[in-house]
GUTORPA-382182 format. One record per residue (C-alpha): residue number from 1; residue in three letters; x, y, z. Coordinates in nm, 3 decimals. Layout:
REM GUTORPA-382182
nr / rest / u / v / w
NUM / ala / X / Y / Z .
...
//
This chain:
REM GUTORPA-382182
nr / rest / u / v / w
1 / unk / -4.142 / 1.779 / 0.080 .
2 / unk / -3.806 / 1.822 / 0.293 .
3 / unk / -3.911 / 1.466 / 0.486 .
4 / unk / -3.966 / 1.328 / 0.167 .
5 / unk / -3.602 / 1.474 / 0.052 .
6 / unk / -3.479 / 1.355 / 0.326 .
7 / unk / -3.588 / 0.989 / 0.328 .
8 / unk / -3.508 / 0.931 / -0.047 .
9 / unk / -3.149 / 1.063 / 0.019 .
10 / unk / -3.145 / 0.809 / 0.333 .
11 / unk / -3.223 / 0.526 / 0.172 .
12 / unk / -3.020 / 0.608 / -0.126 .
13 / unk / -2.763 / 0.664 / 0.074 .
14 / unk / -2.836 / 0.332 / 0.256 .
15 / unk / -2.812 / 0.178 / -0.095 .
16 / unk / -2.516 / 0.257 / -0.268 .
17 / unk / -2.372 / 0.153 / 0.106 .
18 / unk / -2.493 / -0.222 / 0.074 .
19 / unk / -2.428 / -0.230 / -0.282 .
20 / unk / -2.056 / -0.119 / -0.242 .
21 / unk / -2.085 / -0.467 / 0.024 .
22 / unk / -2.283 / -0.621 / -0.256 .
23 / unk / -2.005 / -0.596 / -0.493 .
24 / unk / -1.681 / -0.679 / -0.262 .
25 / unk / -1.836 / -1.014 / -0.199 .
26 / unk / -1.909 / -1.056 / -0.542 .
27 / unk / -1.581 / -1.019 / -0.635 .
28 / unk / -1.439 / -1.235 / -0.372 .
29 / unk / -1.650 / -1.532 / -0.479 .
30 / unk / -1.564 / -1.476 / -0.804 .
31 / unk / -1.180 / -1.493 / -0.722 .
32 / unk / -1.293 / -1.847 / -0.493 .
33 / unk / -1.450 / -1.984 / -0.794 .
34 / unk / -1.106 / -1.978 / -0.988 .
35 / unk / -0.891 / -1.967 / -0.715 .
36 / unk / -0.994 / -2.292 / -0.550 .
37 / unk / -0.961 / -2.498 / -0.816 .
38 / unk / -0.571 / -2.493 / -0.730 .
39 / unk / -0.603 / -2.704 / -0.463 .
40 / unk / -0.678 / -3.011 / -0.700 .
41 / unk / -0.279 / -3.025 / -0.797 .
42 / unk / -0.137 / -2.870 / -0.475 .
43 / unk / -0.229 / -2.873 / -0.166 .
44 / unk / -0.269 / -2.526 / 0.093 .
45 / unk / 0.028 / -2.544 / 0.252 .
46 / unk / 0.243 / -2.659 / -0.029 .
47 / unk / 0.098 / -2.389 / -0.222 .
48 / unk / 0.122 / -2.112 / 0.051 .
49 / unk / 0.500 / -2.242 / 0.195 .
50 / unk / 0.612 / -2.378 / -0.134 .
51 / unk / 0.983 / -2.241 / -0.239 .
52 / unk / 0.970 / -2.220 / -0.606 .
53 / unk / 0.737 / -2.081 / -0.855 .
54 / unk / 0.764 / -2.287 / -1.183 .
55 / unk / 0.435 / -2.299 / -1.324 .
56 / unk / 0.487 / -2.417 / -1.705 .
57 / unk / 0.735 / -2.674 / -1.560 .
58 / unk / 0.651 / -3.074 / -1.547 .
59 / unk / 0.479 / -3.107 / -1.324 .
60 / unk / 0.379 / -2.745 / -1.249 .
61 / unk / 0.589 / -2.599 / -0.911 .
62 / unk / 0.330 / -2.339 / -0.747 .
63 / unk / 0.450 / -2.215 / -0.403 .
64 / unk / 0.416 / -1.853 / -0.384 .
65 / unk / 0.650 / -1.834 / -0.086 .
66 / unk / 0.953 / -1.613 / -0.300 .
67 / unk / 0.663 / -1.397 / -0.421 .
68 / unk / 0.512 / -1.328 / -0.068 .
69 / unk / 0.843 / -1.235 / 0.069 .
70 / unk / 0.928 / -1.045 / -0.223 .
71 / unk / 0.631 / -0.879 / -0.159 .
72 / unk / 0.676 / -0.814 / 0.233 .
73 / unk / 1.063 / -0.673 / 0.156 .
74 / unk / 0.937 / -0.423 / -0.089 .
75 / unk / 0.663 / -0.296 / 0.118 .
76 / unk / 0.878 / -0.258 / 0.460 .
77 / unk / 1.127 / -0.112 / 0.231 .
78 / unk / 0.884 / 0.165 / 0.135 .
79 / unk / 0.711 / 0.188 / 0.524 .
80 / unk / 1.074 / 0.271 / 0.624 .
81 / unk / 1.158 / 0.508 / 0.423 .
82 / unk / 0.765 / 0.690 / 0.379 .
83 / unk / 0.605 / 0.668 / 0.755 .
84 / unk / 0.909 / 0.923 / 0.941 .
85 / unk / 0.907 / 1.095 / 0.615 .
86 / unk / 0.543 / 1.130 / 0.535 .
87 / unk / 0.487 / 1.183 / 0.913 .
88 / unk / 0.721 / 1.477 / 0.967 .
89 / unk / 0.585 / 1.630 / 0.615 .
90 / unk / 0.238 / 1.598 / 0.788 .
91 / unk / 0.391 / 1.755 / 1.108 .
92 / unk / 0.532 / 2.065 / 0.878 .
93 / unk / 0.256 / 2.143 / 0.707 .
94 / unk / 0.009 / 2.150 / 0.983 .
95 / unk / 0.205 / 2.327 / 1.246 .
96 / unk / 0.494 / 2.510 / 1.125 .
97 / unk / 0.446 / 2.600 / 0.762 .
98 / unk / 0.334 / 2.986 / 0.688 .
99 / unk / -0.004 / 2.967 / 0.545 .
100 / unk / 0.101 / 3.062 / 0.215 .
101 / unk / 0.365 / 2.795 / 0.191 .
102 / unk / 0.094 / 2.543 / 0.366 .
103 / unk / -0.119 / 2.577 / 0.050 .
104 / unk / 0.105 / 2.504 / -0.223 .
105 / unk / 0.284 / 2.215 / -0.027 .
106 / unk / -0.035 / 2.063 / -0.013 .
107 / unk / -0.160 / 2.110 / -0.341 .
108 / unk / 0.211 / 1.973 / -0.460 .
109 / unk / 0.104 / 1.647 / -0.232 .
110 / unk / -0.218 / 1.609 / -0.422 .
111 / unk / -0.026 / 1.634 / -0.778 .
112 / unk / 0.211 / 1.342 / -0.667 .
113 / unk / -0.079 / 1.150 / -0.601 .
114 / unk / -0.203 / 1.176 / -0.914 .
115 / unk / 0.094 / 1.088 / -1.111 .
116 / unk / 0.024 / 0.720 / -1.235 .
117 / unk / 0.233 / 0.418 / -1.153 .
118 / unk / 0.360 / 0.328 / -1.480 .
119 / unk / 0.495 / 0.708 / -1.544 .
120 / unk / 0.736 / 0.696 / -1.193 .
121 / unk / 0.836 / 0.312 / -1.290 .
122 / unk / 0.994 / 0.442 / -1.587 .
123 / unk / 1.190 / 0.789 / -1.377 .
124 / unk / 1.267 / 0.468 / -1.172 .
125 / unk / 1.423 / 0.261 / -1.480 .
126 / unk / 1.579 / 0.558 / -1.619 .
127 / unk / 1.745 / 0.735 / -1.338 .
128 / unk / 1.691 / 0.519 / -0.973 .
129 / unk / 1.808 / 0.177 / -1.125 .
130 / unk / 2.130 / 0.361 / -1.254 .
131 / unk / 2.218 / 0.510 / -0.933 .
132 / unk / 2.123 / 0.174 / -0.750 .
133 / unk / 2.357 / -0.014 / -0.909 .
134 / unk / 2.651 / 0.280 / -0.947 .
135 / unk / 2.663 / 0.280 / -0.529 .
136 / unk / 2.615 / -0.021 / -0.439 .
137 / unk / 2.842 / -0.171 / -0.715 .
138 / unk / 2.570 / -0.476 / -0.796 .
139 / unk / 2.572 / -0.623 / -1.162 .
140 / unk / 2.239 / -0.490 / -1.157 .
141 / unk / 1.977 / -0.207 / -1.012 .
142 / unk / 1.680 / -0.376 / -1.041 .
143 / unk / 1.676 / -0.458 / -0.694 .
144 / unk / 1.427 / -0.466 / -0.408 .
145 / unk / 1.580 / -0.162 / -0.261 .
146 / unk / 1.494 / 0.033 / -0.601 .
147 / unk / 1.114 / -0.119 / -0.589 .
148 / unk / 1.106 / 0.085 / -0.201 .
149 / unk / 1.220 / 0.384 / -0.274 .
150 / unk / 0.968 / 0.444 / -0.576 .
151 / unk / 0.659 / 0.256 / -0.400 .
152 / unk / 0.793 / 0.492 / -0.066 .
153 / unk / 0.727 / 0.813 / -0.291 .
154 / unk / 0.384 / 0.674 / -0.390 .
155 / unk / 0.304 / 0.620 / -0.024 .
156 / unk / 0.432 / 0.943 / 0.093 .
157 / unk / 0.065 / 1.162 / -0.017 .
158 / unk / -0.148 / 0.928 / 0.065 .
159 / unk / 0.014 / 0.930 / 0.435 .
160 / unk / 0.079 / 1.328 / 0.438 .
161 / unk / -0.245 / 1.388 / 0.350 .
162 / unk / -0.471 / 1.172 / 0.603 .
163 / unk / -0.227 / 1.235 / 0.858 .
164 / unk / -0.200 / 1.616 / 0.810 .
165 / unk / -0.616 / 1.620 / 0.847 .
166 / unk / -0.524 / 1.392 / 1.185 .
167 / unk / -0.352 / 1.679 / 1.331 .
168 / unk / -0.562 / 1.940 / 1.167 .
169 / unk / -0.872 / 1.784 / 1.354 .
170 / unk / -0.729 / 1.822 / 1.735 .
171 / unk / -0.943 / 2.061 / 1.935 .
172 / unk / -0.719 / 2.368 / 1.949 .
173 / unk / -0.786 / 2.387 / 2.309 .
174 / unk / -0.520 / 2.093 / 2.348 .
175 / unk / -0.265 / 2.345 / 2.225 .
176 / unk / -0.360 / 2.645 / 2.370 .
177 / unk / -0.367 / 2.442 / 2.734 .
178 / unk / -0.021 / 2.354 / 2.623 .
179 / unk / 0.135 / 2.691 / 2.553 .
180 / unk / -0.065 / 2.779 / 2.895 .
181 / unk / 0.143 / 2.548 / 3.108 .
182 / unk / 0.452 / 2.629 / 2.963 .
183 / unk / 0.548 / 2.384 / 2.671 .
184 / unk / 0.742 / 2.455 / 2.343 .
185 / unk / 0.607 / 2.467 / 2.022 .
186 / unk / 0.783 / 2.150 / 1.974 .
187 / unk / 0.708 / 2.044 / 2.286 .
188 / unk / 0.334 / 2.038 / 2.222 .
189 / unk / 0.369 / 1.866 / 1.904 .
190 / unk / 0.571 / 1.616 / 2.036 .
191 / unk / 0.384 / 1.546 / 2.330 .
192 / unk / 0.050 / 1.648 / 2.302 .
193 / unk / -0.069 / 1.686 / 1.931 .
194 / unk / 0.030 / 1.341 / 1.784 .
195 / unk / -0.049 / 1.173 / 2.044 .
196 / unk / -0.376 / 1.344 / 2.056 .
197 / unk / -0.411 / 1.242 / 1.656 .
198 / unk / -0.239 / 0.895 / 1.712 .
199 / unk / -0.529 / 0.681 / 1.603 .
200 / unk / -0.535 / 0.879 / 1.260 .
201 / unk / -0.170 / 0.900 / 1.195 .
202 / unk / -0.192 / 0.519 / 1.233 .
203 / unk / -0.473 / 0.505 / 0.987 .
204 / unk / -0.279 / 0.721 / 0.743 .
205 / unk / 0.051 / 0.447 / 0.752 .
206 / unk / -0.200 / 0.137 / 0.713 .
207 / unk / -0.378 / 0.299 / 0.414 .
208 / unk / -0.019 / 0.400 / 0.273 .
209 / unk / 0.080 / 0.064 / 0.304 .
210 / unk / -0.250 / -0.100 / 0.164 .
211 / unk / -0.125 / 0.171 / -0.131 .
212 / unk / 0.213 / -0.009 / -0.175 .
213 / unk / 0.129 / -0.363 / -0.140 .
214 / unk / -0.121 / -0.340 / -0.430 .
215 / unk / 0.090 / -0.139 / -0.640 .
216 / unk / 0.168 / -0.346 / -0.970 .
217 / unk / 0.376 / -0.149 / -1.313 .
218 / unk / 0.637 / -0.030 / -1.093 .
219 / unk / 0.765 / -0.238 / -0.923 .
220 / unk / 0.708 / -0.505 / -1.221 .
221 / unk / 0.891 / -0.217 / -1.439 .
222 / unk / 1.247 / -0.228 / -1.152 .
223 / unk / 1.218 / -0.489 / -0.911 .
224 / unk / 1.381 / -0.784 / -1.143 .
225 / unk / 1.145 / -1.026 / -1.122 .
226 / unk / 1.294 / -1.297 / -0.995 .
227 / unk / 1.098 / -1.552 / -0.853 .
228 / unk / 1.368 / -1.657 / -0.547 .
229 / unk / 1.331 / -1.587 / -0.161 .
230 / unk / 1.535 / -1.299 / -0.091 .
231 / unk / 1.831 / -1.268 / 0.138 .
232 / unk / 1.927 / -0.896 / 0.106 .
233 / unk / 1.739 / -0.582 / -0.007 .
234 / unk / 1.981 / -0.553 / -0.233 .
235 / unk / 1.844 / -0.826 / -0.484 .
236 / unk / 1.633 / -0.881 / -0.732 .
237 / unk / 1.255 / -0.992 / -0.621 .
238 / unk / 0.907 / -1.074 / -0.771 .
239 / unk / 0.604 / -0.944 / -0.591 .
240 / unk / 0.246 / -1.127 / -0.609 .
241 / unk / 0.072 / -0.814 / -0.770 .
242 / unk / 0.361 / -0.827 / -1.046 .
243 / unk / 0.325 / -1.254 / -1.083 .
244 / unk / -0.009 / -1.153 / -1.210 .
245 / unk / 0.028 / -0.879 / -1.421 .
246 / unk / 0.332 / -1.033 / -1.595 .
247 / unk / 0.165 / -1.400 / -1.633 .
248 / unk / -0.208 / -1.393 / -1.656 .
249 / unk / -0.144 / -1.322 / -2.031 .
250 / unk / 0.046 / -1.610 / -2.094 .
251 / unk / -0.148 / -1.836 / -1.853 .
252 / unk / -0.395 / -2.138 / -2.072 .
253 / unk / -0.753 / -2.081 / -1.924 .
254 / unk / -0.855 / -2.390 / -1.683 .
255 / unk / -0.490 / -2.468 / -1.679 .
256 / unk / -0.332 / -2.515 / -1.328 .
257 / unk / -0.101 / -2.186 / -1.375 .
258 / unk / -0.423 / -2.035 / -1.449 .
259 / unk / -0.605 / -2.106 / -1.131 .
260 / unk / -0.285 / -2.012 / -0.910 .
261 / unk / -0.292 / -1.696 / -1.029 .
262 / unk / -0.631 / -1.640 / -0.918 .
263 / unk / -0.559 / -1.822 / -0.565 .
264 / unk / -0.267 / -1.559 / -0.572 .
265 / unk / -0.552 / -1.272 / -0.628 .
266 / unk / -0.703 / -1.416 / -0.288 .
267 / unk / -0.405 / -1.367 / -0.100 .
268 / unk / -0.391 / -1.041 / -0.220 .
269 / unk / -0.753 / -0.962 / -0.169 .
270 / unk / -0.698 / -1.104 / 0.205 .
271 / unk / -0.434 / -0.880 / 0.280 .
272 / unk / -0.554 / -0.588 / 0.128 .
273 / unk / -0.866 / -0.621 / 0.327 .
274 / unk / -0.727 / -0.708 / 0.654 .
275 / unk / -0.496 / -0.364 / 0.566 .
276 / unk / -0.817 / -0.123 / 0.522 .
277 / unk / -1.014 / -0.287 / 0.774 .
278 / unk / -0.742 / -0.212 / 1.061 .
279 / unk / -0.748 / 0.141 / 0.939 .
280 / unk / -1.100 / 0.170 / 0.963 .
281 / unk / -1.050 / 0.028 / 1.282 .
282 / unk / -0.756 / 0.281 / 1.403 .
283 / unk / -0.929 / 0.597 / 1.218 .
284 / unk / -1.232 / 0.539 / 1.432 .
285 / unk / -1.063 / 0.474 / 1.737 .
286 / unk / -1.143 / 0.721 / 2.020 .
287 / unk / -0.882 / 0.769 / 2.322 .
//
């Protein structure tokens, strides 16, 4: 009876694995069936390098370019601000907080996780858009800088955590051989623990990242969204996750707007994918 267990947990196991496959592909080739369908009014690299994103204009203007890099500003925005932040936090909790302290800190990390999007794009509206535009003395705060610092606080558990188990995980002989020859607390985190847990610290930033780059209400809700090619941080931008949210409603099925919203749902599936699969790729790395 325990083979029999066994085997039936195997190949369930072994199922739910290929259907989880089973289903990503789906999904992609659903995406290609609308997505492709662009290509009939404009070509690839039109559509890809294009500089302006009028799609109800005549004729329809689809190049996604202001949208990517309104994208790629917001999320190195965040990765600046999150990884040395979300890294040290990581560094605190695992080595140098008392275990009391250790505990709540980390069950505080797994509350801001769970706070949704929409709820910290409004605490953005209400009291990091102000502040934004108060410093900086802009006309307004909806800015690209704004959409960082709230997609950098969504970043921040999903980084703490992974990377906190990174560093958890190193044999504690590494340390104690440490201490043995000599180094500084500091010393051996500095120079032999994240090393040591590189390949999952790495893996923690990627994930964070794929976190940010598919994040849609909030930075819809105080990035400005507008559709231009940004030439300061300090601007308003549109990202591709917030072209869909904010359009696909208005968008005539079969139309050409239609279909470039989907093409835009490849890109994002694309990136997204190439973002967890190089974590995968780091997390199982072995030195």
């Amino acid at each position: 009876m325990r083979k029999l267990k066994e085997f039936i947990i195997d190949k369930l196991i072994f199922i739910c694995g290929l259907a989880s496959i089973f289903f990503v592909i789906l999904i992609f080739l659903f995406l290609s069936k609308e997505a492709l369908a662009v290509f009939k009014y404009v070509s690839p690299v039109d559509f890809l390098a294009g500089k302006r994103w009028y799609p109800i204009s005549e004729p329809a203007q689809l190049g996604i370019l202001p949208l990517i890099f309104g994208s790629l500003m917001v999320t190195l925005g965040a990765a600046i601000i999150s990884i040395p932040i979300g890294i040290a936090c990581a560094v605190y909790i695992s080595e140098v907080a008392p275990s009391g302290i250790k505990e709540f800190l980390k069950a505080g990390i797994e509350l801001l996780a769970a706070i949704p999007s929409v709820v910290l794009g409004f605490i953005g509206m209400v009291t990091l858009v102000p502040w934004v535009k108060r410093i900086f003395g802009l006309p307004t705060g909806l800015t690209a800088l704004s959409g960082s610092i709230i997609l950098a606080f969504m970043a921040m558990p999903t980084i703490v955590s992974i990377a906190e188990d990174a560093l958890y995980s190193v044999p504690k002989n590494y340390k104690e051989g440490a201490f043995a020859l000599g180094a500084t607390h500091w010393q051996t985190i500095y120079r032999v623990l994240l090393p040591a847990a590189s390949s999952g610290i790495v893996a923690a930033v990627m994930l964070g990242i794929g976190r940010v780059i598919g994040e849609t209400m909030a930075v819809m809700m105080i990035t400005g969204n507008a559709a231009v090619i940004p030439h300061s941080i300090l601007v308003p931008v549109r990202t591709l996750t917030a072209t869909i949210a904010a359009e696909m409603g208005e968008a005539v099925v079969g139309s050409e707007h239609y279909f470039a919203l989907f093409a835009i749902g490849i890109v994002l599936f694309i990136i997204s994918f190439i973002i967890n699969v190089s974590a995968d790729l780091f997390l199982h790395k072995r030195s």
